[in-house]
C-alpha positions as MATLAB code, in Angstrom:
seq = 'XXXXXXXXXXXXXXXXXXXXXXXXXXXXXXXXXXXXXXXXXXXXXXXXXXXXXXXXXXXXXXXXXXXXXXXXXXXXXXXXXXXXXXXXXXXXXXXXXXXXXXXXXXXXXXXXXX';
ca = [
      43.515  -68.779   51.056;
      42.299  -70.675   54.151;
      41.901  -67.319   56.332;
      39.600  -66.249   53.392;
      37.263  -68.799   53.368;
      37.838  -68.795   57.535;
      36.848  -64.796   57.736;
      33.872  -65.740   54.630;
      32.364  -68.353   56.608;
      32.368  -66.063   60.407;
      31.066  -62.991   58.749;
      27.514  -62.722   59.557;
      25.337  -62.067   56.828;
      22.979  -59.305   56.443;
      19.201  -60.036   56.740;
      17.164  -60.057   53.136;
      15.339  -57.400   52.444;
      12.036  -58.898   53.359;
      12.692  -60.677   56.372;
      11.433  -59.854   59.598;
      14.865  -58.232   61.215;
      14.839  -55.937   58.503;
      11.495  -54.597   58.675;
      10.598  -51.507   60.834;
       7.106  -52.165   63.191;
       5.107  -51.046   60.201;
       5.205  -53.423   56.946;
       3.574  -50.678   54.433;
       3.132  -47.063   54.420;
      -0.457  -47.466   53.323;
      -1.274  -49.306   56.997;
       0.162  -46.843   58.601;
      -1.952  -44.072   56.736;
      -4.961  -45.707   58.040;
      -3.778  -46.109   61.236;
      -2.438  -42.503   61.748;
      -4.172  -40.364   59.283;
      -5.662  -37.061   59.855;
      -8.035  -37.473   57.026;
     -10.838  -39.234   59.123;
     -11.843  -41.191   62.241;
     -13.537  -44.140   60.817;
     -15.964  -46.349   62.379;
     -14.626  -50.401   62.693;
     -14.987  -52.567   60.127;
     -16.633  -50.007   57.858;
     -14.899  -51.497   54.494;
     -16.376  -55.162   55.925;
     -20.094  -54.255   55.411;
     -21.392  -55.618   52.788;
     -24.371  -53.111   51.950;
     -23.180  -49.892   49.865;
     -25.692  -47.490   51.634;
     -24.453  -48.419   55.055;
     -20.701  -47.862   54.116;
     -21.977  -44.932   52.773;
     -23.458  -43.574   55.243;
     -20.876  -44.637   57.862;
     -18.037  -42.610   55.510;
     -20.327  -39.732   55.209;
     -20.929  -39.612   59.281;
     -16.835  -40.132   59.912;
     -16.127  -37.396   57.183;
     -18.934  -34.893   58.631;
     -17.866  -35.310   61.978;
     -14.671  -35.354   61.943;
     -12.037  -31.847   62.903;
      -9.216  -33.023   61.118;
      -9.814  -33.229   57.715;
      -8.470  -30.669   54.909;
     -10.798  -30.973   52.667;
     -14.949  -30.831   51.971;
     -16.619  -34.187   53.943;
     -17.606  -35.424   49.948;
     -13.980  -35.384   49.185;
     -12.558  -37.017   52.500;
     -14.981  -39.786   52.563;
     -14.503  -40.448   48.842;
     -10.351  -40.217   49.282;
     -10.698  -42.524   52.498;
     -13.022  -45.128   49.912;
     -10.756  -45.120   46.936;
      -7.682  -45.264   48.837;
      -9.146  -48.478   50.482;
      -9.670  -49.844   47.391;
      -6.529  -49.140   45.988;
      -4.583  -50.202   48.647;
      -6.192  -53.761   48.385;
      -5.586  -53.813   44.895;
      -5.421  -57.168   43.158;
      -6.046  -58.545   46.355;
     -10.360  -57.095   46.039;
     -12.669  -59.861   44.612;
     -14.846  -58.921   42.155;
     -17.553  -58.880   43.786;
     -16.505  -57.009   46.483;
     -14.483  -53.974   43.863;
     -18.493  -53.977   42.541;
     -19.655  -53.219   46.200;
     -17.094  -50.696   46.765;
     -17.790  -49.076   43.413;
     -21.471  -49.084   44.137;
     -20.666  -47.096   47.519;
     -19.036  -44.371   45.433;
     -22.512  -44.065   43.329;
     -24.033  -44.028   46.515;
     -21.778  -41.401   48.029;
     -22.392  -38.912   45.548;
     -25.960  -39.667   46.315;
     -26.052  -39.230   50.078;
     -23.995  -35.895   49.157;
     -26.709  -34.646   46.896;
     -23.810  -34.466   44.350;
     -25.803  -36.918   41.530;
];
């Protein structure tokens, strides 16, 4: 019985699941989507402005100029916004889920798509 509690005890044990030895260099999928994607090239801080026209704006410029999208500019920009929001999630105030759902009104307005 001693030998069992001898090998127990020199055994290492594996990491938990959420510590930092067993985590690959990216922590969520969803970062490295932004990071990575092909959808758009956006401009720095876009999703830190706090006016709705200029994030706007900013999408629709990223979205119109950009050669790697799939899809219509209106669509990419409006993918690249909702996936923003939804990969904050509970973590949006709501003040700032307001602004963000403003920007969508204002999207479809920039797009002449009202």
């Amino acid at each position: 019985m001693a030998k069992a509690a001898a090998r127990r005890k020199t055994t290492p044990r594996r990491p938990a699941r959420g510590s930092a030895r067993h985590r690959k260099s990216t922590r969520y999928w969803s970062g490295r989507v932004t990071r990575e994607s092909d959808a758009l090239d956006l401009q720095g801080g876009v999703f830190k402005l706090r006016d709705p026209k200029r994030i706007a704006a900013s999408l629709k410029r990223s979205a119109e100029r950009s050669r790697r999208r799939k899809a219509e500019p209106y669509r990419s920009a409006l993918s690249m916004l909702v996936f923003y929001i939804n990969r904050a999630g509970k973590n949006l105030s709501a003040s700032r889920r307001r602004t963000l759902e403003k920007v969508k009104v204002e999207l479809r307005r920039q797009f002449g798509r009202e």
